[in-house]
C-alpha positions in Angstrom: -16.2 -26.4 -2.7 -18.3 -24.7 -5.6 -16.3 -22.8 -8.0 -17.2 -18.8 -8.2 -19.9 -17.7 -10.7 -18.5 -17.0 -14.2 -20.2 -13.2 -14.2 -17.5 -10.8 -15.3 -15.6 -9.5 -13.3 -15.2 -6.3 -14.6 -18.5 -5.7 -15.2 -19.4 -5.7 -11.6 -16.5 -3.3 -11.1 -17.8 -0.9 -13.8 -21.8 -1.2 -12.0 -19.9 -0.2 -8.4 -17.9 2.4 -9.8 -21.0 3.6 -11.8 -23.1 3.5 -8.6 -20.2 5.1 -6.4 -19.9 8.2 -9.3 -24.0 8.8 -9.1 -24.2 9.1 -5.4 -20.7 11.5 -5.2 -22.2 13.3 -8.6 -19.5 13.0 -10.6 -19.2 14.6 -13.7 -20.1 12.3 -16.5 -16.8 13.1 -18.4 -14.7 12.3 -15.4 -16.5 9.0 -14.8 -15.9 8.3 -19.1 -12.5 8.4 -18.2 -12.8 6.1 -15.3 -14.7 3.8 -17.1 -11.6 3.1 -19.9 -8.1 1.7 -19.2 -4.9 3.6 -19.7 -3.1 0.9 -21.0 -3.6 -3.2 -21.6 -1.1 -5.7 -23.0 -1.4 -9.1 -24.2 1.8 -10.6 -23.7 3.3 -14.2 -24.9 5.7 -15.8 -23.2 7.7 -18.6 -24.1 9.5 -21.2 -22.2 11.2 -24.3 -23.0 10.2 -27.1 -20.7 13.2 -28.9 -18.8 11.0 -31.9 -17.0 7.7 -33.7 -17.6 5.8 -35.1 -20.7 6.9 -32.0 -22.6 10.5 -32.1 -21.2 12.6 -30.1 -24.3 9.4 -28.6 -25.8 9.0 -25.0 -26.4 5.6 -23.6 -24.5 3.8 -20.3 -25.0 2.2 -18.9 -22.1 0.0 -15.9 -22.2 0.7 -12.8 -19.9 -1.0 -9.5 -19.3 -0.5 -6.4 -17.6 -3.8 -3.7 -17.2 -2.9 -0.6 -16.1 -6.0 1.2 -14.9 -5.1 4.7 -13.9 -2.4 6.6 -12.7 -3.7 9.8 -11.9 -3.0 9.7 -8.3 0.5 7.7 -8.7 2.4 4.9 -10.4 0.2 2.0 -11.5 0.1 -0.4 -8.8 -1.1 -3.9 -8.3 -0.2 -7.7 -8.4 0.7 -10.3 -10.7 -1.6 -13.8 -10.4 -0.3 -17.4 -11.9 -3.4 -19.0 -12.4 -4.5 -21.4 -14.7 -8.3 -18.7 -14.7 -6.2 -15.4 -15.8 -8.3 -13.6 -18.0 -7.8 -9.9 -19.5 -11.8 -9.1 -17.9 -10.1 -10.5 -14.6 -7.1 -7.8 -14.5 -9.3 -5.2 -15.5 -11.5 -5.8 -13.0 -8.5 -6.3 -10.6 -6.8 -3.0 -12.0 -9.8 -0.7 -11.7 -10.5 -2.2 -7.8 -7.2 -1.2 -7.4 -7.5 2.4 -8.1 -9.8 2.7 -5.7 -8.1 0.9 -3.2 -5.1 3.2 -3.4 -8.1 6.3 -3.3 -9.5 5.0 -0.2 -6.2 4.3 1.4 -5.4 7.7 0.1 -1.7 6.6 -1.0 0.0 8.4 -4.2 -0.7 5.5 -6.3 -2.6 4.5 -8.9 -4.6 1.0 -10.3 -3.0 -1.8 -12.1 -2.8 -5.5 -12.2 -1.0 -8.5 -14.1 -1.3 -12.0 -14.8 -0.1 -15.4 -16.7 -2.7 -17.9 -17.5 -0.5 -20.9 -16.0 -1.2 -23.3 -13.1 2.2 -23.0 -11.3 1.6 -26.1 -9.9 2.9 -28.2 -13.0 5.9 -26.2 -13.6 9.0 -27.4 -11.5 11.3 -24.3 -10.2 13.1 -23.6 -13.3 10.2 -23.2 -15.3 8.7 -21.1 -12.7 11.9 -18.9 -12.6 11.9 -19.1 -16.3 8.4 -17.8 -17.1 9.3 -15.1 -14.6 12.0 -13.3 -16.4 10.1 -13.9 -19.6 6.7 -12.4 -18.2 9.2 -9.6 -16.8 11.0 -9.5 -19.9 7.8 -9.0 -21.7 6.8 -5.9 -19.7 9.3 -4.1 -18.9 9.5 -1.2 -21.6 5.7 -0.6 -19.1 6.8 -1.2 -15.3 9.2 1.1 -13.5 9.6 2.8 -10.2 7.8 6.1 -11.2 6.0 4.3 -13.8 4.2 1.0 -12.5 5.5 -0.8 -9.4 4.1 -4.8 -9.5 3.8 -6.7 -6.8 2.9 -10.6 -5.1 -0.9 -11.9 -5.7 -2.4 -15.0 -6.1 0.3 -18.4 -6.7 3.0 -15.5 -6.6 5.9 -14.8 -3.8 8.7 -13.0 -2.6 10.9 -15.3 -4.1 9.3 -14.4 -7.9 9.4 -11.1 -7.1 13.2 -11.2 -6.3 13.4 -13.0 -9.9 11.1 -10.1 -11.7 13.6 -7.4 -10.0 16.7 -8.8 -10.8 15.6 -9.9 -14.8 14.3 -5.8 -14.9 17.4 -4.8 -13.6 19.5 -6.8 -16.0 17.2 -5.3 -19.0 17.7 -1.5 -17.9 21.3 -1.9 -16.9 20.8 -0.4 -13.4 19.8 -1.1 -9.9 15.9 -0.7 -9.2 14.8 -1.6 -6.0 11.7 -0.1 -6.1 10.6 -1.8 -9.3 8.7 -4.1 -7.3 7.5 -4.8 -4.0 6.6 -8.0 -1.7 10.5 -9.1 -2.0 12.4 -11.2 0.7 13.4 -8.8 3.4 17.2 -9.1 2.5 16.7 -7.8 -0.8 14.6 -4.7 0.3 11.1 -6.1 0.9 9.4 -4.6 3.8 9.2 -6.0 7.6 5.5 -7.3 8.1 4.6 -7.8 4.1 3.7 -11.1 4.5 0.6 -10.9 6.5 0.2 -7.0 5.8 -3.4 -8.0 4.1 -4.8 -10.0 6.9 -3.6 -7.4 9.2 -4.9 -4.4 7.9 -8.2 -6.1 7.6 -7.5 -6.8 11.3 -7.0 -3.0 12.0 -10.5 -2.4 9.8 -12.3 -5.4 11.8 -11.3 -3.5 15.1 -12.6 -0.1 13.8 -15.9 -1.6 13.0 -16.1 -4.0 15.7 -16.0 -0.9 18.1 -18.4 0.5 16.3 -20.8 -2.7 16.1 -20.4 -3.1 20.0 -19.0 -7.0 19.0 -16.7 -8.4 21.6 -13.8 -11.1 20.5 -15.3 -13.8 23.2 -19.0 -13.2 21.3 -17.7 -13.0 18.1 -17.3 -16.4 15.9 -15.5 -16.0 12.9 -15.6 -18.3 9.3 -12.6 -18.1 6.5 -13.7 -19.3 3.2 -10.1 -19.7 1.4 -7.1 -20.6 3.8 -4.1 -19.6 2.0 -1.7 -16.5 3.1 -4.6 -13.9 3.8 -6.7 -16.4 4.9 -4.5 -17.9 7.5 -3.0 -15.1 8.7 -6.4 -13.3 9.3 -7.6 -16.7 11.1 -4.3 -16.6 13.1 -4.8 -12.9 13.8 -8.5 -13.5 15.2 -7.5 -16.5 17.4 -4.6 -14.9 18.7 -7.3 -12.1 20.6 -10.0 -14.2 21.5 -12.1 -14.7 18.5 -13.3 -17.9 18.0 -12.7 -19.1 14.7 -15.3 -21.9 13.9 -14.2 -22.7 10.1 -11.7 -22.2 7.5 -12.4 -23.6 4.1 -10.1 -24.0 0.8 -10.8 -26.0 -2.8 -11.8 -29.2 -2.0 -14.0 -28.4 1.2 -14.4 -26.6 4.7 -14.1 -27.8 8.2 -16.7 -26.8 11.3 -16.3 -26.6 14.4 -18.3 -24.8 16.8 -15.9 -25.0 19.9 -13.2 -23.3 17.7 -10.1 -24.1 15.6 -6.1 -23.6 15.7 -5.2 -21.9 13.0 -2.1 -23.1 13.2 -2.4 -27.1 14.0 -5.3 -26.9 10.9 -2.3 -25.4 9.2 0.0 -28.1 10.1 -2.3 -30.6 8.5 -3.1 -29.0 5.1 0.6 -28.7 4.4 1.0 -32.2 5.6 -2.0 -33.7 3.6 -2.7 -30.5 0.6 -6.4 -29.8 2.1 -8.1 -28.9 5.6 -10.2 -31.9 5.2 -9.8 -34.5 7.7 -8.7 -32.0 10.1 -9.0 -33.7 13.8 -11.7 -36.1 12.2 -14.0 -33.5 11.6 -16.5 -34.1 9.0 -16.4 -32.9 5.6 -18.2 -30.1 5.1 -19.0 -27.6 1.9 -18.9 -23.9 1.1 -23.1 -24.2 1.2 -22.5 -25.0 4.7 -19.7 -23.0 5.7 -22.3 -19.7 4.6 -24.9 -21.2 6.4 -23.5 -21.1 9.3 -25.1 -18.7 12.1 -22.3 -16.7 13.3 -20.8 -13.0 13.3 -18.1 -12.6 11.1 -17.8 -14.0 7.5 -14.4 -13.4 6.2 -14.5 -14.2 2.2 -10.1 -14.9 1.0 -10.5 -16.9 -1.8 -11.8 -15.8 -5.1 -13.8 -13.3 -7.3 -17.9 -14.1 -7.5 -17.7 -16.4 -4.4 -20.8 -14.9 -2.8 -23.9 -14.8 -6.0 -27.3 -14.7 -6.5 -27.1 -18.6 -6.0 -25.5 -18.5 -2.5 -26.3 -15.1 -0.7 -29.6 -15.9 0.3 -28.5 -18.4 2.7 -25.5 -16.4 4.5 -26.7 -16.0 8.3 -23.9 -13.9 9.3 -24.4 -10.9 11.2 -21.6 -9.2 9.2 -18.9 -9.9 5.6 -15.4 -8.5 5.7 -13.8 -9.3 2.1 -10.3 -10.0 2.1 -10.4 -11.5 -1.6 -11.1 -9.2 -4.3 -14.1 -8.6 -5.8 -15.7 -12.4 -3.7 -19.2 -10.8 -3.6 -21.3 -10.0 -7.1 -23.5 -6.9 -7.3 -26.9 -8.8 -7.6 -25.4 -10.4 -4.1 -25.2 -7.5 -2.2 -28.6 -6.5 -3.0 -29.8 -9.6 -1.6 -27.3 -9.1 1.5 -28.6 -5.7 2.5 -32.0 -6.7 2.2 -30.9 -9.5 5.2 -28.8 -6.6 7.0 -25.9 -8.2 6.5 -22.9 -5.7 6.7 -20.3 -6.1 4.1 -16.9 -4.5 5.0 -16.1 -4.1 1.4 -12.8 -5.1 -0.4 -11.2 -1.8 -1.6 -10.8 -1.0 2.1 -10.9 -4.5 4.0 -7.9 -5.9 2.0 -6.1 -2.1 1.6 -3.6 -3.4 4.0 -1.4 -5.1 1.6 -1.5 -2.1 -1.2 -0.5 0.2 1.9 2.4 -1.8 2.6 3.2 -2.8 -0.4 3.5 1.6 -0.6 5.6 1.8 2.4 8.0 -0.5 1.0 8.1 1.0 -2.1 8.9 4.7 0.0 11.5 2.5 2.0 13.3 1.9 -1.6 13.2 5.3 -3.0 14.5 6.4 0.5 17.2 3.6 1.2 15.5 3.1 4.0 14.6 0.2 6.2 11.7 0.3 8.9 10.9 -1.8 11.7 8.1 -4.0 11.9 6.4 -2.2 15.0 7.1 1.2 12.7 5.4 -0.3 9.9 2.3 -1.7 11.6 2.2 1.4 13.6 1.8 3.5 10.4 -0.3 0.5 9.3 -2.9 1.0 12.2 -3.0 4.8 11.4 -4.1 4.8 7.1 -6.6 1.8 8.2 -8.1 3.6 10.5 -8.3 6.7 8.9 -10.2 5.0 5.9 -12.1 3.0 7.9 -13.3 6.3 9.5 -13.8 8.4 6.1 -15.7 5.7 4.5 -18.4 5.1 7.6 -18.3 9.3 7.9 -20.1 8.9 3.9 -21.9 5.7 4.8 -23.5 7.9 7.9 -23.8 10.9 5.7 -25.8 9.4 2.8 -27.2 6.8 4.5 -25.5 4.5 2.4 -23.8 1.0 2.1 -20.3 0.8 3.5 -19.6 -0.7 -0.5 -20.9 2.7 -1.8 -19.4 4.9 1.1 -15.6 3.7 -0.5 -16.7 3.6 -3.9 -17.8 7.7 -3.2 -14.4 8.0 -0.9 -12.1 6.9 -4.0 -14.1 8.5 -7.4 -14.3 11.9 -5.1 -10.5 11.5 -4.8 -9.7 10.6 -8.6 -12.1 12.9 -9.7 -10.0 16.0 -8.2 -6.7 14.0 -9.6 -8.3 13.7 -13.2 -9.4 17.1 -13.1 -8.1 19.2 -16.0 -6.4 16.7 -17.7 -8.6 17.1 -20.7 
């Protein structure tokens, strides 16, 4: 599969929060403070390695933690092993974040962290290991009331159990709420593990009804089939969508007469790729965008759809589950082809939303059901999905602009006075 473009991140956050703060008129000072980070630190992080070529070494990772604003709320946002952490990458993540929690209109704010590793050549104790260090690291920053981490890419509940018990040993004192996306049996939340792909669900349904698009007319294509990914194909499959192809790293898979989610699921943990998949062909990420179909659902990376790409997308409509998959310069491109594009900061809102109701179940000792929490789910998606295409109507706007104006109206009334 291509790799994403190497644009900056954070500079295409900065030109749609820039575009989102001239259409809402924001005033100029407000948007100066928008534009700058609260807080950023560079972290490092040494581990001594216990197996491999380096077994007994000492290694130094690097770790950050951006913390974008917390006008509305605790900083919020995940923290990423990948070997491609960069500082522009968690400001651009942070800064998307803030306006996720604006359009979701929850009482949090924008942050996100990461450790340049690739988790993959560190066996469990090392992974444990750099955990408590990175947490270690950061936590004079994170707190319940102050910034409240949570799972992203490479990351689990099982690391987030790790982070909350090495903050709680540091403080002295129980902290549930520290940090959300952990196992259900040490306060996570029921229905956290596919609130992502779900919420987008809920958003999909919203706009679906509005688009007139029935599930037996509608053909769906994944690029990226991890967590999101999956659960989203799953999702669609389980009411009648046909999903025609599901993509990761090395390749995609097609097939017109539909896929199961879960048998192609089956084989990529078997074999590490969807490749080979029922003998189907091997197929690329050119061809997966080519296809002529309703629904492309971007879950992988930033910069996935570019100037190099975008031309040749024949779906109808884009809902981005990945953050930040489509460049600026793209989606100029797309909306001269009509192309739709469900944008990120309200597509993947789900798991932010969640990720806040498990954080309320904390502070409350409380413990929901599953039904409770996608019920509540169901009810913030489509109350953002319904704000944002109320603007979009309004000012005859993009959906991407319609949020970006939802969220900067929001912090702009938050960050009001404060100087």
């Amino acid at each position: 599969m291509a790799q994403p473009s190497n644009q900056s991140a954070f500079t295409n956050a900065l030109t749609q929060l820039r575009n989102a703060a001239k259409i809402a008129g924001i005033d100029p000072n407000t948007l100066k403070q928008l534009e700058r980070h609260d807080r950023i630190v560079e972290v490092a992080l040494p581990i001594r390695r216990t197996s491999g070529p380096n077994q007994g070494r000492v290694e130094v990772f690097t770790g950050f933690r951006a913390q974008h604003s917390n006008a509305r709320g605790p900083y919020k946002g995940g923290i990423r092993y990948h070997q491609n952490v960069s500082l522009d990458e968690v400001k651009a993540l942070s800064l998307w974040m803030s306006l996720k929690t604006a359009v979701a209109n929850i009482p949090l704010g924008g942050g996100k962290g990461g450790v340049i590793v690739n988790p993959k050549t560190l066996d469990p104790a090392e992974l444990e290991a750099l955990s408590r260090a990175y947490t270690r690291a950061i936590a004079p920053i994170i707190g319940p009331d102050k910034d409240v981490p949570a799972p992203d890419v490479n990351t689990n509940p099982a690391i987030m159990a790790w982070i909350r018990d090495e903050y709680e040993k540091v403080t002295g004192g129980p902290a549930p709420a520290v940090i959300t996306g952990k196992p259900v049996e040490a306060g996570g939340s029921e229905g956290r593990d596919v609130a992502t792909s779900e919420g987008a669900y809920y958003v999909w349904e919203y706009a679906a009804t509005r688009l007139g698009l029935k599930p037996a007319e509608t053909r769906v294509a994944i690029i990226g089939f991890g967590n999101a990914g999956f659960y989203l194909a799953k999702r669609m499959h389980e009411s009648g969508y046909k999903v025609v192809s599901v993509s990761d790293s090395r390749g995609a898979i097609i097939d017109m007469g539909g896929l199961d989610p879960d048998k192609v699921m089956e084989h990529k943990q078997a074999g590490g790729s969807v490749l080979g998949y029922n003998g189907l062909p091997d197929k690329t990420l050119a061809d997966q965008l080519a296809l002529e179909i309703e629904l492309l659902a971007p879950a992988a990376l930033e910069n996935q759809i570019n100037t190099d790409n975008a031309d040749s997308i024949k779906a109808k409509v884009i809902i981005e589950l990945a953050n930040g998959p489509t460049t600026p310069e793209a989606d100029t491109i797309l909306d001269k082809k009509n192309v739709l594009v469900i944008p990120d900061i309200l597509a993947n809102a789900g798991g932010v939303t969640t990720s806040y109701f498990e954080w309320l179940q904390n502070k409350k000792s409380e413990h929901w059901t599953r039904q409770d929490v996608f019920t509540k789910l169901k009810t913030a998606m489509d109350q953002a999905s319904s704000a944002v295409w109320k603007i979009a109507d309004d000012k005859k706007v993009s959906l991407r602009k319609a949020a970006g104006v939802v969220a900067v109206q929001r912090l702009a009334e938050a960050i009001k006075g404060r100087v």
